[in-house]
C-alpha positions in Angstrom: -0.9 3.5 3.0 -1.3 6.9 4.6 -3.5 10.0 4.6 -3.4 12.7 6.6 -5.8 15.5 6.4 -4.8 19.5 7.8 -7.6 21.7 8.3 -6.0 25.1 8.0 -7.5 27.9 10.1 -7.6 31.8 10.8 -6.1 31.7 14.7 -7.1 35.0 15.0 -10.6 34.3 13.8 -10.5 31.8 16.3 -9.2 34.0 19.5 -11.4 37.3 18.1 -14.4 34.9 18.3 -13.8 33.9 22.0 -11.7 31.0 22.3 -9.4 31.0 25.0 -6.3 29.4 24.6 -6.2 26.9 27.9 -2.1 25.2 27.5 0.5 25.7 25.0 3.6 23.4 24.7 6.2 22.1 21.6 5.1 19.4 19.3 6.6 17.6 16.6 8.1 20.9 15.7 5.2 23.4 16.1 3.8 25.0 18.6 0.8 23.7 20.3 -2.1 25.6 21.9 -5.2 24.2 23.3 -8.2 26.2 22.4 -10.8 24.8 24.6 -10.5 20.6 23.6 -9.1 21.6 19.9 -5.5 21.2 19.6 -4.3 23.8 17.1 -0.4 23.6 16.0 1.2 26.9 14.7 3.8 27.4 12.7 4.3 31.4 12.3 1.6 32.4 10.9 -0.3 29.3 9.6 -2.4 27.6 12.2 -4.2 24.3 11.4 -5.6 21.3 13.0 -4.4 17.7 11.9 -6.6 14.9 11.3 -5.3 11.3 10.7 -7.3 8.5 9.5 -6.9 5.1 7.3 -9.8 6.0 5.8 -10.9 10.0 3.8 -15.1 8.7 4.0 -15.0 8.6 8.1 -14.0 11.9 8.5 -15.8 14.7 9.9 -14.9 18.1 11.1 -14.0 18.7 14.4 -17.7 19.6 16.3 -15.6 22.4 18.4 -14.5 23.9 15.4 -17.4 26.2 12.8 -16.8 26.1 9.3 -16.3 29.8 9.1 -12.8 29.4 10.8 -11.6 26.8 8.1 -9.6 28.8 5.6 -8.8 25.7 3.4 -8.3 21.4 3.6 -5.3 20.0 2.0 -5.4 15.7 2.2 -2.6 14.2 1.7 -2.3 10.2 0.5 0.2 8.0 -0.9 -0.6 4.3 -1.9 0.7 1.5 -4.3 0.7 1.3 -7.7 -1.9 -1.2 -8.3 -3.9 0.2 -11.1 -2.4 2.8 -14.0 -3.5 6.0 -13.3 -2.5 9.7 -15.3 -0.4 11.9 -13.0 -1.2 15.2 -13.8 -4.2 17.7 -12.4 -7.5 16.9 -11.6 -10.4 19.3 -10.6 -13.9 19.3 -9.5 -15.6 22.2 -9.0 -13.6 24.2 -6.5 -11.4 20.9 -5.9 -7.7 20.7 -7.1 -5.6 17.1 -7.1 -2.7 16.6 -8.2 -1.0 13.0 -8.7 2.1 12.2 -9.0 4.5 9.3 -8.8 7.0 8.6 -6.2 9.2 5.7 -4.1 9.3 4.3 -0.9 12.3 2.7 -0.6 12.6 0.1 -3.7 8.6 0.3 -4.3 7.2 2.9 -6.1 3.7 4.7 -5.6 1.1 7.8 -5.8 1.7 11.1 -4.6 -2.0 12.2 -4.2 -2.5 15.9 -2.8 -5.9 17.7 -2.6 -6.7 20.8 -1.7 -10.4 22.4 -1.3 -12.5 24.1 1.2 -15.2 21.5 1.2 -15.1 17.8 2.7 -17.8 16.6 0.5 -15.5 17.7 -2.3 -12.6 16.5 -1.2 -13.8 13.3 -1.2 -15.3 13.1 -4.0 -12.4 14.0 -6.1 -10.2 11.6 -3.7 -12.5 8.4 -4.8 -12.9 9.3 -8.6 -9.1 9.7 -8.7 -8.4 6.5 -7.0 -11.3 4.5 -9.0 -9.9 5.8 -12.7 -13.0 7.5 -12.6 -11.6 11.2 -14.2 -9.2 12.2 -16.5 -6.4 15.4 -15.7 -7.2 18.9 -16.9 -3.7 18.9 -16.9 -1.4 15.4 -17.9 1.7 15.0 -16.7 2.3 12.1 -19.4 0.9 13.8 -22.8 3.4 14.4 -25.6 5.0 18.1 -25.8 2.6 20.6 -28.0 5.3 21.9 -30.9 6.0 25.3 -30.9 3.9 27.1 -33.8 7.4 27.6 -35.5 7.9 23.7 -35.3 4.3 23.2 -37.2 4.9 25.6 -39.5 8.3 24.6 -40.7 6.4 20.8 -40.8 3.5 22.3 -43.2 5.8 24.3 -45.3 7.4 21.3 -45.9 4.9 19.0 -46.4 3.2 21.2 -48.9 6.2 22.1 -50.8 6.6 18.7 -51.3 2.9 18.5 -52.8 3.8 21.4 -55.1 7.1 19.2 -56.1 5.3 15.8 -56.9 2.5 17.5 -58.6 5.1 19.5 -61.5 7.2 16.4 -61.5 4.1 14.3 -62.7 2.9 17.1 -64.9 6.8 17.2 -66.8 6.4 13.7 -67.2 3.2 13.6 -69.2 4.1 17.0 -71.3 
């Protein structure tokens, strides 16, 4: 339905390292500077680089911009309910996901936002969430864990009640 992926990045990495900023002008809310043929919006502090595609497996980083400058990748996707999946949150390896339900006008669908510092792992997690492939660390949809208090009360209870049948059938046979 839509995916949009931000590259966020150290602007003063960026300048310190010798890019010159060549134009700067106002869009979509932010600031915009061109650093050579990069287009980096700014918003305060946070500087990132947008990167719009139908599809997360055709991306690649921009070949202006070094690895070293990317702070962290956040991906962003929303799409249909199709298929059941757990919202909760997913990991892999330095990878976090999480999934969560949400409507578009009278439709409802998946919330799916990934953060990382690597593509490859991005990806990765992106296609095993989408193909049922992994379950959450953390489920949205489990029951509640009782408080210890709860439990206890429930196996005080349980084994009073033990205690109770087993005199009751041992007064009966005396």
């Amino acid at each position: 339905m839509s995916l949009s992926i931000r590259l966020h990045i150290s602007l003063k990495q960026l300048l310190d390292a010798g890019y010159a900023i060549v134009e700067t002008s106002k869009q979509h809310g932010y600031d915009s500077i061109m650093l050579g043929r990069l287009r980096v919006s700014v918003n305060g502090d946070e500087a990132f680089v947008d990167l719009r595609s139908g599809e997360l497996s055709g991306i690649e980083l921009p070949a202006e911009l070094d690895k070293k400058f990317i702070q962290s990748i956040t991906c962003h996707d929303l799409f249909y309910i199709v298929a059941l999946r757990r919202t909760g949150e997913y990991c892999y390896r330095e990878t976090i996901a999480v999934l969560d339900k949400t409507s578009i006008g009278k439709e409802y669908a998946y919330s799916l936002k990934i953060a990382g510092i690597d593509l490859d792992e991005i990806h990765q997690l992106y296609r095993d969430v989408r193909g049922g492939r992994i379950w959450p660390v953390v489920d949205y949809e489990s029951d509640m864990v009782p408080p210890p208090a709860r439990h206890l009360r429930q196996l005080l209870i349980e084994a009073w009640a033990i205690i109770r049948r087993g005199v009751t059938q041992r007064l009966r046979r005396a």
